[in-house]
C-alpha positions as CSV (number, residue, x, y, z in Angstrom):
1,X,-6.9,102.9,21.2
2,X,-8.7,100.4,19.5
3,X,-8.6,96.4,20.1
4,X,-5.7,95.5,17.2
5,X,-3.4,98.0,18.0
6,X,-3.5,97.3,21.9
7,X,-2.9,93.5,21.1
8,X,-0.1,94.7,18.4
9,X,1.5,96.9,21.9
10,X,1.2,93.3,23.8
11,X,4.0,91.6,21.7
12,X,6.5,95.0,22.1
13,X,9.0,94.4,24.7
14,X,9.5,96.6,27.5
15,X,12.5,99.1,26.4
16,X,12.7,98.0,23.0
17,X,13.7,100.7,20.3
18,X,11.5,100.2,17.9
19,X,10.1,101.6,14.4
20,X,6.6,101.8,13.4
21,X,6.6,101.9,9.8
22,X,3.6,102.9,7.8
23,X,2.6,104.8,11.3
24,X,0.3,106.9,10.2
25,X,-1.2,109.0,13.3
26,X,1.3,107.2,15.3
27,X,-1.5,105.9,18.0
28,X,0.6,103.0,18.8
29,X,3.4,104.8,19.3
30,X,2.0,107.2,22.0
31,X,0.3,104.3,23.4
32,X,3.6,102.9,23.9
33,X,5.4,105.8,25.1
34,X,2.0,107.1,27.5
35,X,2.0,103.6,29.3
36,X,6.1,103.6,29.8
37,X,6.6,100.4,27.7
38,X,9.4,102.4,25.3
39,X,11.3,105.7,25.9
40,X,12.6,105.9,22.4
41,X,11.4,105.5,19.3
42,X,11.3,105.8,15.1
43,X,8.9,106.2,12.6
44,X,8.4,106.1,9.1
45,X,6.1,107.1,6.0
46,X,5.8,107.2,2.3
47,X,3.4,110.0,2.1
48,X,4.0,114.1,2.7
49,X,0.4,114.0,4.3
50,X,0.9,111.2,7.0
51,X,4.4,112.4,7.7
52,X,3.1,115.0,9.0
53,X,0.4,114.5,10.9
54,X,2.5,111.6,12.8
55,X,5.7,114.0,13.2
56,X,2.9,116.6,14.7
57,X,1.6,113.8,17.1
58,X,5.0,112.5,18.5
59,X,6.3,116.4,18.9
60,X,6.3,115.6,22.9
61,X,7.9,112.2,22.6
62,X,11.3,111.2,22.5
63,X,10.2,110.1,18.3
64,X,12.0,110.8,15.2
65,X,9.7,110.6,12.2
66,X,11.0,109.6,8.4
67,X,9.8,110.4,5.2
68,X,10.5,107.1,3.3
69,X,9.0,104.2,1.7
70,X,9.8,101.4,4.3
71,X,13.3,100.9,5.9
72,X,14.6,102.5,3.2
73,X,17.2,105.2,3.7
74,X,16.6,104.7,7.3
75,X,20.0,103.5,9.5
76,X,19.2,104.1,13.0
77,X,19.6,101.0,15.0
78,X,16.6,99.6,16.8
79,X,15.6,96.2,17.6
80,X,11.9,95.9,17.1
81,X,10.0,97.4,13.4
82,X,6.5,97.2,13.1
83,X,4.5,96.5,9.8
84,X,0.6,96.8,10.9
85,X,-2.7,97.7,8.5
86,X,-1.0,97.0,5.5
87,X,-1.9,94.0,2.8
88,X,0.6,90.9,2.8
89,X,2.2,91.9,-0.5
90,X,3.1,95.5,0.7
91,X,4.3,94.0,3.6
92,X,6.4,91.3,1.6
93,X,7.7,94.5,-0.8
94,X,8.8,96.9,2.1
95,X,11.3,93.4,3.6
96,X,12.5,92.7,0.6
97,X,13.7,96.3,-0.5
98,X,15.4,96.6,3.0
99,X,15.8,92.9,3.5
100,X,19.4,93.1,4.7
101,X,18.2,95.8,7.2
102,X,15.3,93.5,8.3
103,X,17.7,91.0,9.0
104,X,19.8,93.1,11.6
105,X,16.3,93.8,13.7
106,X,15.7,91.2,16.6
107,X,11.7,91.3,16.9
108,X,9.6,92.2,12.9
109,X,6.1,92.8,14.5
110,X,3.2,92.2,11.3
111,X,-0.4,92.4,11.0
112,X,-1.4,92.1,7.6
113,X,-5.0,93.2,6.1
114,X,-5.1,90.4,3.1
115,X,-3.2,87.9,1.6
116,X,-1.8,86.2,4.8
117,X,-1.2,82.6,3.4
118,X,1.1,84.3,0.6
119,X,2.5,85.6,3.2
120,X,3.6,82.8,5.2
121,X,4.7,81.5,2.3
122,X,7.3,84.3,1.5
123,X,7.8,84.2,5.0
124,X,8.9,80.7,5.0
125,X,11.1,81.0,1.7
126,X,12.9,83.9,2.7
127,X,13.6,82.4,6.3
128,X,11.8,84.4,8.6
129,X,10.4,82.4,11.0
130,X,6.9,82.9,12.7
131,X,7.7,82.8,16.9
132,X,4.1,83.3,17.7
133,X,0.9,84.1,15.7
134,X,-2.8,85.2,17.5
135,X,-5.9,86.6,16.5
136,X,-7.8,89.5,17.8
137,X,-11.5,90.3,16.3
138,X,-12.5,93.8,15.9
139,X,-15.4,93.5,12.7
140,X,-13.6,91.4,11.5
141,X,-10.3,88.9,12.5
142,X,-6.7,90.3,12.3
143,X,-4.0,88.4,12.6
144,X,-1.1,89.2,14.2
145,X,2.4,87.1,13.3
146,X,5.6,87.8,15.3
147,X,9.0,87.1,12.9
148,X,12.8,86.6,13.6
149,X,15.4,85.7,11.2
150,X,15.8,82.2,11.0
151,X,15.0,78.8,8.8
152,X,11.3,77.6,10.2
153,X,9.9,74.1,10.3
154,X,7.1,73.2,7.7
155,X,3.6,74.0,8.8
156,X,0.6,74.2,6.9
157,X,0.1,77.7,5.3
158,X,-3.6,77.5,4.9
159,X,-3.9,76.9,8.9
160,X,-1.1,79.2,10.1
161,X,2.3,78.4,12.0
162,X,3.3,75.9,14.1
163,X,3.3,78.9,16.6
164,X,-0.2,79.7,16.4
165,X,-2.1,80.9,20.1
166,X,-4.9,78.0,20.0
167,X,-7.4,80.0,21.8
168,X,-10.6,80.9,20.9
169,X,-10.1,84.0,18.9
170,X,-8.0,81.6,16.8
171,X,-11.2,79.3,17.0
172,X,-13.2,81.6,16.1
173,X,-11.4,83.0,13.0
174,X,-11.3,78.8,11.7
175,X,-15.0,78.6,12.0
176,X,-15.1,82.2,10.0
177,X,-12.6,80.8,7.5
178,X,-14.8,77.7,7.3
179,X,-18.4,79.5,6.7
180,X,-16.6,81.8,3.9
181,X,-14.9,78.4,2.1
182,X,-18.3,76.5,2.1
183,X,-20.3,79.7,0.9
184,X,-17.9,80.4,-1.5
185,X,-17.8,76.5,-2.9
186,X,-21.6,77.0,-3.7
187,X,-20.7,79.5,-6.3
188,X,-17.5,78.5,-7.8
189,X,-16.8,76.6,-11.0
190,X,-16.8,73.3,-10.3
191,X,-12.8,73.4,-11.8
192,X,-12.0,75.1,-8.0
193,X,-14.9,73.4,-6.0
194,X,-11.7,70.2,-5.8
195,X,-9.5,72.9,-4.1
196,X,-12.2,74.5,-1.6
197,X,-13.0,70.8,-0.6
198,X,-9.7,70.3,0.4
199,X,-8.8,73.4,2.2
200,X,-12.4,72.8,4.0
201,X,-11.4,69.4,5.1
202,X,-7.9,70.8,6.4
203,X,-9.9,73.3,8.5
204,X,-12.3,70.9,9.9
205,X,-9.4,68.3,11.1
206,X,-8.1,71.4,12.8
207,X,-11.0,73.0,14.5
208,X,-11.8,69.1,15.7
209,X,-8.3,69.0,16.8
210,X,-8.9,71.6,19.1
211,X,-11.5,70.8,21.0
């Protein structure tokens, strides 16, 4: 299993019941279940296709697979969901057609593709609060956030949560932020270079900070 999904597997508790929605060929899953971390589990997906490939793969587990968009029509009770390898406004439109469901589940496990700082931002609106966020490169940096229910504290959405693993994966993905703002300043309108200046700036007060 590849680097991402084995540091997504490091934030599920041990016994938790979880669902993996958007599972796809449900590698996580049988990770999980192969290395005794859960004995029970749920899935879901929007596609016929999907479905059932990832029904097909969790045949010898103790799984039951959904075909549904989200949390949607789903009602088992589990404590953990999963959102992983999905862009930040998917993942913001699968919460908030289930929201109240989201907001009976413990532990919301994301790892968005794109758009994380609109994310935070919903995130932060809708009071979901980040409990830890890390970084794990694998071609390129992913970021993993773990959510509860709950108001958060104001933290800069550019930089990530007041939660945020300061090691060096979470260096490393600040210096690549930095590179791709300064590249991209060169070839901006000079109407947006004001904005890029600024978020360059934040980023160098906190890669200094850190060292």
């Amino acid at each position: 299993m590849n680097k991402r999904l084995k540091k997504i597997a490091g934030s599920i508790s041990r016994g938790s019941v979880i669902v993996d929605i958007g599972s796809d060929h449900a590698y996580l899953l049988k990770y999980l279940f192969d290395e005794g971390i859960i004995d029970k589990s749920y899935a879901t997906e929007i596609a016929r296709g999907p479905y059932e490939i990832c029904k097909k793969n969790l045949e010898p587990y103790n799984a039951q697979v959904f075909l549904t968009d989200g949390l949607q029509g789903f009602n088992e009770k589990v404590d953990t969901a999963v959102i992983a390898g999905m862009g930040g406004f998917t993942i913001i439109d699968i919460i908030k057609k289930s929201i109240n469901k989201f907001r009976n589940i413990n532990s919301i496990i994301i790892q968005p593709m794109q758009n994380i700082y609109e994310l935070r931002v919903w995130l932060f609106d809708n009071n979901f609060r980040i409990v830890k966020e890390h970084y794990i490169f694998e071609n390129k940096y992913y970021c993993i956030l773990e959510i509860e229910n709950g108001k958060s504290e104001e933290y800069d959405f550019l930089l990530g949560s007041n939660n945020v693993v300061c090691d060096e994966h979470y260096i490393a993905y600040l210096q690549n932020e930095l590179r791709l703002r300064k590249n991209l300043k060169k070839k901006v309108p000079d109407v947006k270079k004001k904005q890029l200046a600024d978020e360059i700036n934040r980023i160098n007060i906190r890669i200094n900070s850190l060292k």
